[in-house]
PDBQT receptor file of N, H, CA, C and O in Angstrom, charges set to zero:
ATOM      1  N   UNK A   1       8.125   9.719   8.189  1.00  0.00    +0.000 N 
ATOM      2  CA  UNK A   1       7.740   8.414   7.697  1.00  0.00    +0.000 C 
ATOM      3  C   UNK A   1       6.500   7.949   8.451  1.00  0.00    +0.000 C 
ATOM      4  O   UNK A   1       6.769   8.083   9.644  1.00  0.00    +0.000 OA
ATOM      5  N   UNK A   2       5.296   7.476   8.314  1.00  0.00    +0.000 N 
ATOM      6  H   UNK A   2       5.078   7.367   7.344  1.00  0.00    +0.000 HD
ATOM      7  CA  UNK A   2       4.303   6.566   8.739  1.00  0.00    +0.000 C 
ATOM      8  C   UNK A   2       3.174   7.905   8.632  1.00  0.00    +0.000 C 
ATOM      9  O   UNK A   2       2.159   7.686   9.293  1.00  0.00    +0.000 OA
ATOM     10  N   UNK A   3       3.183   9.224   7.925  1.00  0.00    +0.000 N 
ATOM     11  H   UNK A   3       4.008   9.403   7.387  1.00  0.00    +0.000 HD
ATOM     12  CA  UNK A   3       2.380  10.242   7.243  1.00  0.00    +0.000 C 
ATOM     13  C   UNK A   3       1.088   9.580   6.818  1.00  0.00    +0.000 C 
ATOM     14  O   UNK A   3       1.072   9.099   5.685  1.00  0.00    +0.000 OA
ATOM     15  N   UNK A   4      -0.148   9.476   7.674  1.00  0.00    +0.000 N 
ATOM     16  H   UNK A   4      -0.135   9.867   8.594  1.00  0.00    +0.000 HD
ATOM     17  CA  UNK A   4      -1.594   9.495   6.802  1.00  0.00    +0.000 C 
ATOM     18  C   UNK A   4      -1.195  10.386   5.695  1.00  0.00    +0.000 C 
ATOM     19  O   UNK A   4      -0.360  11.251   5.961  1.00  0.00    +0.000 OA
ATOM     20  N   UNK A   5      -1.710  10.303   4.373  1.00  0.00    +0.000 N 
ATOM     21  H   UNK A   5      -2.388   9.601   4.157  1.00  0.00    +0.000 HD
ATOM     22  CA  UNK A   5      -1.352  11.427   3.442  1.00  0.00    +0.000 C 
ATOM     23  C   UNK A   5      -3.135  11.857   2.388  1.00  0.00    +0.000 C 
ATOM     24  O   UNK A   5      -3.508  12.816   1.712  1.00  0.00    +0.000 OA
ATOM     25  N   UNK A   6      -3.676  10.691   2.747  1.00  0.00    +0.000 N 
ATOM     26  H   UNK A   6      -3.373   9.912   3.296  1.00  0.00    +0.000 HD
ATOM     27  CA  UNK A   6      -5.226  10.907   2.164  1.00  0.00    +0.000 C 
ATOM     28  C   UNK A   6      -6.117  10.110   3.423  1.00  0.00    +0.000 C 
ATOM     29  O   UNK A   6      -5.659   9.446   4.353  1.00  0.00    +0.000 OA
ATOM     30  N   UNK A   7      -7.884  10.498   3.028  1.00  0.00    +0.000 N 
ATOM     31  H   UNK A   7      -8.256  11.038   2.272  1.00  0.00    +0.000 HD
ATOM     32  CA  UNK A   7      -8.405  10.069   3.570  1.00  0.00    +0.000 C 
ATOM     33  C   UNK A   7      -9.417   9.557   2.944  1.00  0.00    +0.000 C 
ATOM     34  O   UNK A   7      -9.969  10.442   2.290  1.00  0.00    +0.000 OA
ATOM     35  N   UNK A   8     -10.037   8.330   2.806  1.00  0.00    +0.000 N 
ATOM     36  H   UNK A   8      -9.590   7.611   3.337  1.00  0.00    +0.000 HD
ATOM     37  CA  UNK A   8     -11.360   7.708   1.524  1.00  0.00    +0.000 C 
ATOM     38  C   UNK A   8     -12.385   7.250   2.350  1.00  0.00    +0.000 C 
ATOM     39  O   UNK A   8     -12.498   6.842   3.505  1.00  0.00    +0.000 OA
ATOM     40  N   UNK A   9     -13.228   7.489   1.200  1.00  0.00    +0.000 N 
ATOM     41  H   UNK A   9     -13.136   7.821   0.261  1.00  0.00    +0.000 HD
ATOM     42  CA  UNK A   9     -14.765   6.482   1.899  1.00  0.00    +0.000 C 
ATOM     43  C   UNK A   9     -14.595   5.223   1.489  1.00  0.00    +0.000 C 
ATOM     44  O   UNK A   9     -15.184   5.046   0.423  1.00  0.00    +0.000 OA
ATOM     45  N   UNK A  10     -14.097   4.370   1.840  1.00  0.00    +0.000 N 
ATOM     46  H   UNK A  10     -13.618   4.514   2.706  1.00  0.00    +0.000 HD
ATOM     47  CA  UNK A  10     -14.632   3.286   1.489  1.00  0.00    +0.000 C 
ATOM     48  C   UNK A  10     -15.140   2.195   0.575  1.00  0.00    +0.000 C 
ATOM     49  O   UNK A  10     -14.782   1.509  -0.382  1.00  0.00    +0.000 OA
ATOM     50  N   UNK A  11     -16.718   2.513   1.817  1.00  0.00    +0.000 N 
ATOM     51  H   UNK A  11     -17.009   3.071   2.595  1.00  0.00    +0.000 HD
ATOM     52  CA  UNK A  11     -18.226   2.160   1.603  1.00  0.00    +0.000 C 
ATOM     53  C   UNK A  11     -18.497   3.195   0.252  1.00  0.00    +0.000 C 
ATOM     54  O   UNK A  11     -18.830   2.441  -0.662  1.00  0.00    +0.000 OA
ATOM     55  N   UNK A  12     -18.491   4.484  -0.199  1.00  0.00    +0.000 N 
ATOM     56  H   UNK A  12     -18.220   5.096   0.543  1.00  0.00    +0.000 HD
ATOM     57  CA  UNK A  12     -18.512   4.933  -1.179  1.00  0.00    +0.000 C 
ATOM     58  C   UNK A  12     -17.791   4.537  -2.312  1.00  0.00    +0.000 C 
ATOM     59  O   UNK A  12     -18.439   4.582  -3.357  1.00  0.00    +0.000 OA
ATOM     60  N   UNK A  13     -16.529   4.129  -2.403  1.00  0.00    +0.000 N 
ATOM     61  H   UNK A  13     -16.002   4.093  -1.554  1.00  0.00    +0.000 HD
ATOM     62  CA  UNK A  13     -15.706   3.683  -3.595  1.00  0.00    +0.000 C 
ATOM     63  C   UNK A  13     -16.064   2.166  -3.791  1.00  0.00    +0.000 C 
ATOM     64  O   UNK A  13     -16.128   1.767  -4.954  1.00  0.00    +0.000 OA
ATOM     65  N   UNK A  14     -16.278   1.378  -2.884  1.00  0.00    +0.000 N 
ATOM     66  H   UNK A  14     -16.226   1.702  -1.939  1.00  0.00    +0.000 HD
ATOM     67  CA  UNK A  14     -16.747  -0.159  -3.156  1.00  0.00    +0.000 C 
ATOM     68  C   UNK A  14     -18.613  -0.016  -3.759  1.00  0.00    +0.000 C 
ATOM     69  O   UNK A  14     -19.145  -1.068  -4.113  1.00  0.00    +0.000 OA
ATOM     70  N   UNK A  15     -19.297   1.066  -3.810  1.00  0.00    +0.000 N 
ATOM     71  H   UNK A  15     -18.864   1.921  -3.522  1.00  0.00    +0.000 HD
ATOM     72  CA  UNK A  15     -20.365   1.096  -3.802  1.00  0.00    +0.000 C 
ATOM     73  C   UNK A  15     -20.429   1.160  -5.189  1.00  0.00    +0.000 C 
ATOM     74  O   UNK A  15     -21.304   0.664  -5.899  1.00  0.00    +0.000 OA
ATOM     75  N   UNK A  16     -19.031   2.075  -5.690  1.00  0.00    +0.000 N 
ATOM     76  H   UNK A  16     -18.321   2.478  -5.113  1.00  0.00    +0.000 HD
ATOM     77  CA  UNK A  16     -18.978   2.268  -7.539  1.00  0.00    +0.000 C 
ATOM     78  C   UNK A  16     -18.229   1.368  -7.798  1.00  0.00    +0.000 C 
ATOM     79  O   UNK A  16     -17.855   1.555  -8.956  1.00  0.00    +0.000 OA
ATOM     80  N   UNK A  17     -17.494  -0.081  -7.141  1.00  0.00    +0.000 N 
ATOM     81  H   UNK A  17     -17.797  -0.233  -6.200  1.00  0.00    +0.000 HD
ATOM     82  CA  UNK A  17     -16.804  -0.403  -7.847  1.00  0.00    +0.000 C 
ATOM     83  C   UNK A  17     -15.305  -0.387  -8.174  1.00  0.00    +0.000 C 
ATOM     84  O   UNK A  17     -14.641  -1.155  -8.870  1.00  0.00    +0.000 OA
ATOM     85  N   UNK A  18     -15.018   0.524  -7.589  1.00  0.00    +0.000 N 
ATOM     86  H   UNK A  18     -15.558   1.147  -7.023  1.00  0.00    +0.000 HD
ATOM     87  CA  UNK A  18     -13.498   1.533  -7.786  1.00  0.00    +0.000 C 
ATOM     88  C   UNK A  18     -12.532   0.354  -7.333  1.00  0.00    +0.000 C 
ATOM     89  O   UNK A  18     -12.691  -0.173  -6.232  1.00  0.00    +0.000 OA
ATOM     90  N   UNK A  19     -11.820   0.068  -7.952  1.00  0.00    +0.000 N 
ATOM     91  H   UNK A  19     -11.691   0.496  -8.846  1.00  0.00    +0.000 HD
ATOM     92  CA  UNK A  19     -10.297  -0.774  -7.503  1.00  0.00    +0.000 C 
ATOM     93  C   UNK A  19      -9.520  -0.403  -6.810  1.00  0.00    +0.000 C 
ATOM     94  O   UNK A  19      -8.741   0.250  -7.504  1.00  0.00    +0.000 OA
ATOM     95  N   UNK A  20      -9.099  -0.395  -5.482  1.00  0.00    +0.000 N 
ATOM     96  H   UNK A  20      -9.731  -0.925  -4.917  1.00  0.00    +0.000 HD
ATOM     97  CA  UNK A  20      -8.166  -0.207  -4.705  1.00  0.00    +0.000 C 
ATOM     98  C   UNK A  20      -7.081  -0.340  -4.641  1.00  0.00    +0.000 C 
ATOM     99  O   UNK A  20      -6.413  -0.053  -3.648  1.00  0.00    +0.000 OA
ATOM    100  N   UNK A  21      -6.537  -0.925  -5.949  1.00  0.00    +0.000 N 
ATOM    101  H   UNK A  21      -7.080  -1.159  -6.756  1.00  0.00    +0.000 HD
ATOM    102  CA  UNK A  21      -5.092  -1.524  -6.036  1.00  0.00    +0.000 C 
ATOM    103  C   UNK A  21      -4.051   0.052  -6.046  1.00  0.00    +0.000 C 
ATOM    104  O   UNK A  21      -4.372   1.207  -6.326  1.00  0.00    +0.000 OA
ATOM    105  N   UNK A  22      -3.203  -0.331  -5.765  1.00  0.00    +0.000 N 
ATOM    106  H   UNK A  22      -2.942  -1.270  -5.537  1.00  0.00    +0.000 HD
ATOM    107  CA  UNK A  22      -2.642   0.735  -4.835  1.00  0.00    +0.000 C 
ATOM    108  C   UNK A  22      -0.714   0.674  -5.784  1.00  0.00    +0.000 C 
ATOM    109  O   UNK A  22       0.232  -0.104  -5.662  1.00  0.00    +0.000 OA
ATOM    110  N   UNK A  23      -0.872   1.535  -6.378  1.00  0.00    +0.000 N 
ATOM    111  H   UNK A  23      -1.641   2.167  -6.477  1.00  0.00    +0.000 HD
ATOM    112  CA  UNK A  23       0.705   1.483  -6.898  1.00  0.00    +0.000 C 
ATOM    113  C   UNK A  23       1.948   1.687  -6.421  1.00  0.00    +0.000 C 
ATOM    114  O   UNK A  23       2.149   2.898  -6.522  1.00  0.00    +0.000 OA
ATOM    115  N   UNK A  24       3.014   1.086  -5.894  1.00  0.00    +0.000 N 
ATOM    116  H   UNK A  24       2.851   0.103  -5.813  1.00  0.00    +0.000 HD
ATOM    117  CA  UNK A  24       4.163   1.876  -4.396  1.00  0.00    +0.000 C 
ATOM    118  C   UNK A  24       4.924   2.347  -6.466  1.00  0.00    +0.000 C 
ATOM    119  O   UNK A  24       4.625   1.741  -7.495  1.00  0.00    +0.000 OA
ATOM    120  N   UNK A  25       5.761   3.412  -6.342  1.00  0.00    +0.000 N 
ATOM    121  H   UNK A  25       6.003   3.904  -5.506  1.00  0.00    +0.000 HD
ATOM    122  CA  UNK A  25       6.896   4.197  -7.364  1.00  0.00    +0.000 C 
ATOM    123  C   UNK A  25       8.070   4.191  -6.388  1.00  0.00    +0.000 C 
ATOM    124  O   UNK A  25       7.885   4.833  -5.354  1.00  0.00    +0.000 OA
ATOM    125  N   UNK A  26       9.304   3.549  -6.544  1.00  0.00    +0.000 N 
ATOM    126  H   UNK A  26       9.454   3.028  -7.384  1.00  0.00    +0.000 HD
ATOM    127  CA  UNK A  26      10.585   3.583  -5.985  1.00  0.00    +0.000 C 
ATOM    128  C   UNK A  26      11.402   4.904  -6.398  1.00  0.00    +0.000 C 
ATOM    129  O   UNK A  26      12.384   4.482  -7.007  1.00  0.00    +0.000 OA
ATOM    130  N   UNK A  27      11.432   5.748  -6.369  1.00  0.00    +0.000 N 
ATOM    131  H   UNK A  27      10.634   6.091  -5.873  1.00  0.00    +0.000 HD
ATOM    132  CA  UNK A  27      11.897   6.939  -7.272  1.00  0.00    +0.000 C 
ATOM    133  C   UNK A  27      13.343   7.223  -6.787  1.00  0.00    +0.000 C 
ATOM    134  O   UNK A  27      13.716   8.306  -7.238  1.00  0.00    +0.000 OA
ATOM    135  N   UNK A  28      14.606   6.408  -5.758  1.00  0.00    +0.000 N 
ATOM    136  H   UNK A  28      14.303   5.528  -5.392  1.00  0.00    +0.000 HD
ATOM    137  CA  UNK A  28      15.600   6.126  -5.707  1.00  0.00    +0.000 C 
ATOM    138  C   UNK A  28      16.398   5.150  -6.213  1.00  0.00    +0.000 C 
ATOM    139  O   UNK A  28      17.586   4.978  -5.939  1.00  0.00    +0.000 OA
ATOM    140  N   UNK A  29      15.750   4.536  -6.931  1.00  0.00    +0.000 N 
ATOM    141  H   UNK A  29      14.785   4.676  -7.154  1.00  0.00    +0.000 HD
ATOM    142  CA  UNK A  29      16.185   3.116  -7.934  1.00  0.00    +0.000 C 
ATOM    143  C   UNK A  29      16.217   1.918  -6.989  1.00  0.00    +0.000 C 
ATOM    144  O   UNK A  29      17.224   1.212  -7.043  1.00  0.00    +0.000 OA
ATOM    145  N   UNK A  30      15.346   1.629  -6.217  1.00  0.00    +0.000 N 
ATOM    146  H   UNK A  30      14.528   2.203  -6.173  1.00  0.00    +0.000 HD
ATOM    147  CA  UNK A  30      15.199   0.445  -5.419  1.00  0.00    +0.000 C 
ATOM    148  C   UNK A  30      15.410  -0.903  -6.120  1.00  0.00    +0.000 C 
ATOM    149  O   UNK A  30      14.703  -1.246  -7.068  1.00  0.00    +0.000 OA
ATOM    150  N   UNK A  31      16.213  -1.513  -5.723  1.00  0.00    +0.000 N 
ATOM    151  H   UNK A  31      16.788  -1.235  -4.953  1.00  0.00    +0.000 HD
ATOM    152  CA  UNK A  31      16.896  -2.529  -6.535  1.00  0.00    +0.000 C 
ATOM    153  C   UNK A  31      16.122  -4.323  -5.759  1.00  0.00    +0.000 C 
ATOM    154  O   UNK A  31      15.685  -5.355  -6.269  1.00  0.00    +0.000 OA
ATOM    155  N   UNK A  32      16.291  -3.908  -4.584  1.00  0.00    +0.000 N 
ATOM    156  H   UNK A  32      16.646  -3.070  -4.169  1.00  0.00    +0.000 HD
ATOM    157  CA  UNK A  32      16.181  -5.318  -3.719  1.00  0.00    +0.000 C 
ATOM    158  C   UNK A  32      14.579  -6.368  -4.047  1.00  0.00    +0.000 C 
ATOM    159  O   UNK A  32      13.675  -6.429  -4.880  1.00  0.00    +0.000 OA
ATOM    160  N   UNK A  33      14.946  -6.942  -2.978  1.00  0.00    +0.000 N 
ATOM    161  H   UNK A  33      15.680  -6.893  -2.302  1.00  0.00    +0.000 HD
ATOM    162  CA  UNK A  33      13.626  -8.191  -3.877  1.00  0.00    +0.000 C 
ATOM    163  C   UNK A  33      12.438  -7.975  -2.323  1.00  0.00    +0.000 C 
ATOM    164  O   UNK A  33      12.442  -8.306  -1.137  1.00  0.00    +0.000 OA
ATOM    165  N   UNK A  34      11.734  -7.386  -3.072  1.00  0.00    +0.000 N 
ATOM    166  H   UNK A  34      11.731  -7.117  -4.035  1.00  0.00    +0.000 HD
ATOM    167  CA  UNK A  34      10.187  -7.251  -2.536  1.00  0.00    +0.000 C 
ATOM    168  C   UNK A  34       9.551  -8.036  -1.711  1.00  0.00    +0.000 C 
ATOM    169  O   UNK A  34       8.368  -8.031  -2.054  1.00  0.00    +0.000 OA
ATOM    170  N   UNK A  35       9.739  -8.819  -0.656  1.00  0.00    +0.000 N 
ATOM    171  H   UNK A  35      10.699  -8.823  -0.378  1.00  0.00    +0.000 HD
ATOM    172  CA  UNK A  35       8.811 -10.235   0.013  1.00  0.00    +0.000 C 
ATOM    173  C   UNK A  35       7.824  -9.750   0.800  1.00  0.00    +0.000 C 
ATOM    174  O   UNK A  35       7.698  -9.405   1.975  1.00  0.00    +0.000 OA
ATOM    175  N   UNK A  36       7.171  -9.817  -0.158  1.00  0.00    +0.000 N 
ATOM    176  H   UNK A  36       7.273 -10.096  -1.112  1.00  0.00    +0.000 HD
ATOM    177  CA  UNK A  36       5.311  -9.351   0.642  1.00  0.00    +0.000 C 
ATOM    178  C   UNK A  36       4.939 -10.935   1.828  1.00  0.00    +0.000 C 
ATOM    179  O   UNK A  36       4.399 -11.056   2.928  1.00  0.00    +0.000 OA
ATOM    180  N   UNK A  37       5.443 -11.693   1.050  1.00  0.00    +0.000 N 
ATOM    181  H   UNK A  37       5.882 -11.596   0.157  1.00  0.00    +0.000 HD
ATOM    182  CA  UNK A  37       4.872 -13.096   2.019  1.00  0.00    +0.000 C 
ATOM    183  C   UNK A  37       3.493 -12.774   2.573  1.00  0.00    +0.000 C 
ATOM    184  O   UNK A  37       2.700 -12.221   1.810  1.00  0.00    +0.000 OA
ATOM    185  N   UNK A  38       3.076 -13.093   3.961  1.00  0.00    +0.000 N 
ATOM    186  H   UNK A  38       3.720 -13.542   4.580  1.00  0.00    +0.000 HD
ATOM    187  CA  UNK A  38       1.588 -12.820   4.280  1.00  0.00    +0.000 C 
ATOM    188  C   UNK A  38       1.157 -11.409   4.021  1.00  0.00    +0.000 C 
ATOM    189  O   UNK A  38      -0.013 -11.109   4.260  1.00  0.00    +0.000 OA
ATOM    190  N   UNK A  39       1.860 -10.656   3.629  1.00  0.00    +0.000 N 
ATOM    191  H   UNK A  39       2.810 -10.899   3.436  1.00  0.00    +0.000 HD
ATOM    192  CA  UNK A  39       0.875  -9.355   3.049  1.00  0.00    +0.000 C 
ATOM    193  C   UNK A  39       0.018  -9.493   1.679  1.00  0.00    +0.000 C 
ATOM    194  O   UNK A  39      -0.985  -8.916   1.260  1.00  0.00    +0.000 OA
ATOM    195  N   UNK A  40       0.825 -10.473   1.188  1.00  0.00    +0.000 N 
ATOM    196  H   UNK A  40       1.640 -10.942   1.528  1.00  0.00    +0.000 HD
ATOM    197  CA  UNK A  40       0.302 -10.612  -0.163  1.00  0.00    +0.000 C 
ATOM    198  C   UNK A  40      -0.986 -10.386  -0.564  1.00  0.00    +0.000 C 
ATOM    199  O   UNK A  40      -1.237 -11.557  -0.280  1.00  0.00    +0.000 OA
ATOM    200  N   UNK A  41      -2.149  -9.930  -1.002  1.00  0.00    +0.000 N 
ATOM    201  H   UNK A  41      -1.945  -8.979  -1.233  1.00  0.00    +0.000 HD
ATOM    202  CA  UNK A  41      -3.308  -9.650  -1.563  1.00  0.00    +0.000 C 
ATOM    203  C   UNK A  41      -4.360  -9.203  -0.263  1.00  0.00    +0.000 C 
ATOM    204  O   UNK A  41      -5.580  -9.366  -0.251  1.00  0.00    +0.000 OA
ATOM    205  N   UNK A  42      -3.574  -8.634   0.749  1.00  0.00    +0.000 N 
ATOM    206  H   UNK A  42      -2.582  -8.501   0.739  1.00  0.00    +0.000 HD
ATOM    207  CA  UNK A  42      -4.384  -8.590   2.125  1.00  0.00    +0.000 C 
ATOM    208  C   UNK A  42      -4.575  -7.206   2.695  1.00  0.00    +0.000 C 
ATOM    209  O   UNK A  42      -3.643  -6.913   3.445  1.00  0.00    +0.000 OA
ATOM    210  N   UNK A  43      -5.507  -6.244   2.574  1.00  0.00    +0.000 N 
ATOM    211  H   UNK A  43      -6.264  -6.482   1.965  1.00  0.00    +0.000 HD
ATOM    212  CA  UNK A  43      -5.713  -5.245   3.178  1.00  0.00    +0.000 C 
ATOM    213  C   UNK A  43      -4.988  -4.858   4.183  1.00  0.00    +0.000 C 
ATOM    214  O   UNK A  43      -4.953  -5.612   5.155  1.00  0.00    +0.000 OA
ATOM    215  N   UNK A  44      -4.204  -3.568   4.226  1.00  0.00    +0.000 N 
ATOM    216  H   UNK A  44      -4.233  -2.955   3.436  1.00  0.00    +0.000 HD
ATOM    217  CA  UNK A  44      -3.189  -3.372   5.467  1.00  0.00    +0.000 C 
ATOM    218  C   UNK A  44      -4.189  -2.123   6.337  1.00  0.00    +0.000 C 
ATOM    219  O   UNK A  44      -5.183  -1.476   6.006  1.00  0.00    +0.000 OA
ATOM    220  N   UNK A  45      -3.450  -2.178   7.438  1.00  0.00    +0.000 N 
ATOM    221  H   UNK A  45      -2.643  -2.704   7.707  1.00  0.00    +0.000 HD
ATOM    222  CA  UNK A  45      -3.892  -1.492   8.450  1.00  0.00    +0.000 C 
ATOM    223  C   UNK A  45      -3.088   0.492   8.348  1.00  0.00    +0.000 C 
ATOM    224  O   UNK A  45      -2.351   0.195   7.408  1.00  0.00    +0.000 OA
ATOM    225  N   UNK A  46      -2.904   1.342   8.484  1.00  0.00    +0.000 N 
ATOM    226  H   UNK A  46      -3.503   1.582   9.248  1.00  0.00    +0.000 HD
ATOM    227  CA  UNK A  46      -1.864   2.359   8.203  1.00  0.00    +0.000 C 
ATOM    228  C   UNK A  46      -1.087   2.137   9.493  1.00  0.00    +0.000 C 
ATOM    229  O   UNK A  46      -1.158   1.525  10.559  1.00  0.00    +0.000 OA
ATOM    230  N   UNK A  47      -0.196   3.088   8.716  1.00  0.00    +0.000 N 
ATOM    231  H   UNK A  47      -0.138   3.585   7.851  1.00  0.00    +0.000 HD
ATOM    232  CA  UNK A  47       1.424   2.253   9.360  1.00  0.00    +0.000 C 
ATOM    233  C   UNK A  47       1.655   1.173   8.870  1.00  0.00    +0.000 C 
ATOM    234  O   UNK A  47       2.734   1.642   8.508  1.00  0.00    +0.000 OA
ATOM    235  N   UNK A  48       1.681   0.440   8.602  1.00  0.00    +0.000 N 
ATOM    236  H   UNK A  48       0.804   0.059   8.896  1.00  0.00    +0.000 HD
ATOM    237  CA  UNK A  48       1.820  -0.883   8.445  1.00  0.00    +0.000 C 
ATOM    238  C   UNK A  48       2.998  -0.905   8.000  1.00  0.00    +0.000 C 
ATOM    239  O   UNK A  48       3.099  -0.152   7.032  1.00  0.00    +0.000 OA
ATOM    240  N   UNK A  49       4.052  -1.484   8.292  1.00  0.00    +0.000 N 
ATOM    241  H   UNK A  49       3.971  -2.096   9.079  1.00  0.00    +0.000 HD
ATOM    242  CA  UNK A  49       5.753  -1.672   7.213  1.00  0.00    +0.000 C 
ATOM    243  C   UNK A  49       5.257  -3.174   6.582  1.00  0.00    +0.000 C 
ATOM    244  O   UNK A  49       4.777  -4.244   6.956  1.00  0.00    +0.000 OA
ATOM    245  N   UNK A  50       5.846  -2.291   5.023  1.00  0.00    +0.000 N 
ATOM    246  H   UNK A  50       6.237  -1.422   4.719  1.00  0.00    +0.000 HD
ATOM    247  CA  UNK A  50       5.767  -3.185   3.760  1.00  0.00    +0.000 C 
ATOM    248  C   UNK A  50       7.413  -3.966   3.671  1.00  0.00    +0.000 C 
ATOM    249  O   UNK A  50       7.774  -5.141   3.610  1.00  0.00    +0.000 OA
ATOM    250  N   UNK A  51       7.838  -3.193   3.689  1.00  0.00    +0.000 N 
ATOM    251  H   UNK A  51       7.544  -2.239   3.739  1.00  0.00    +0.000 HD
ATOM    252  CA  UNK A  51       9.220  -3.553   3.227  1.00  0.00    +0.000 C 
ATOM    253  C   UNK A  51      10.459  -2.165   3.706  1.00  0.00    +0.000 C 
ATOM    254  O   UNK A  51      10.083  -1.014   3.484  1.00  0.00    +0.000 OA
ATOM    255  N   UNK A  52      11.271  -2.288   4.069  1.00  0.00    +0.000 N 
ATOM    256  H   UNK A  52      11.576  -3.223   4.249  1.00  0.00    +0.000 HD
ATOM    257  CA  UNK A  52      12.360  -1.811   4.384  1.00  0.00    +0.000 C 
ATOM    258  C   UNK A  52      13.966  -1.800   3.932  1.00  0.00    +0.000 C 
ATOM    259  O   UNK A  52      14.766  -2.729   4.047  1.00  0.00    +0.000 OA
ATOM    260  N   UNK A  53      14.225  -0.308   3.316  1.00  0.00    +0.000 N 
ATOM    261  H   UNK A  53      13.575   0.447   3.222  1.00  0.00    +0.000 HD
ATOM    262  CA  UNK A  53      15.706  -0.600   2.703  1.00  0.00    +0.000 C 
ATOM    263  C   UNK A  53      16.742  -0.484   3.517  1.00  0.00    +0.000 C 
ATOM    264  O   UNK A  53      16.926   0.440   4.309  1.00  0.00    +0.000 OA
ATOM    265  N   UNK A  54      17.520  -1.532   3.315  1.00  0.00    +0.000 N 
ATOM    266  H   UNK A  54      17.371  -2.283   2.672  1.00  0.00    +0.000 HD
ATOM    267  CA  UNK A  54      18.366  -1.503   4.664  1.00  0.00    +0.000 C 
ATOM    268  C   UNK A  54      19.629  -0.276   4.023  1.00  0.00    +0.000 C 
ATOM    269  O   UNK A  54      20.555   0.091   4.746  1.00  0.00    +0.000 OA
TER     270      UNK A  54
């Protein structure tokens, strides 16, 4: 868990434009309720914990 898994430019993808929006897929049937609270629309750092299933 906390796997870099890619690496991007950036300064190259903001240069075309490219959207960063970032899709999470639950592929265990994650049921619970999501509270981003201050993460909400805010660039994360890696590593960062989003959310956790207890």
């Amino acid at each position: 868990m906390g796997a870099q898994i890619a690496t991007i430019n950036r300064a190259t993808l903001d240069a075309e434009d490219f959207d960063l929006t970032t899709m999470v897929v639950f592929t265990e049937g994650y049921t619970g309720e999501i509270p981003l609270g201050s993460k909400l629309n805010q660039q994360l750092a890696l590593g960062t914990l989003v959310l956790k299933q207890a």
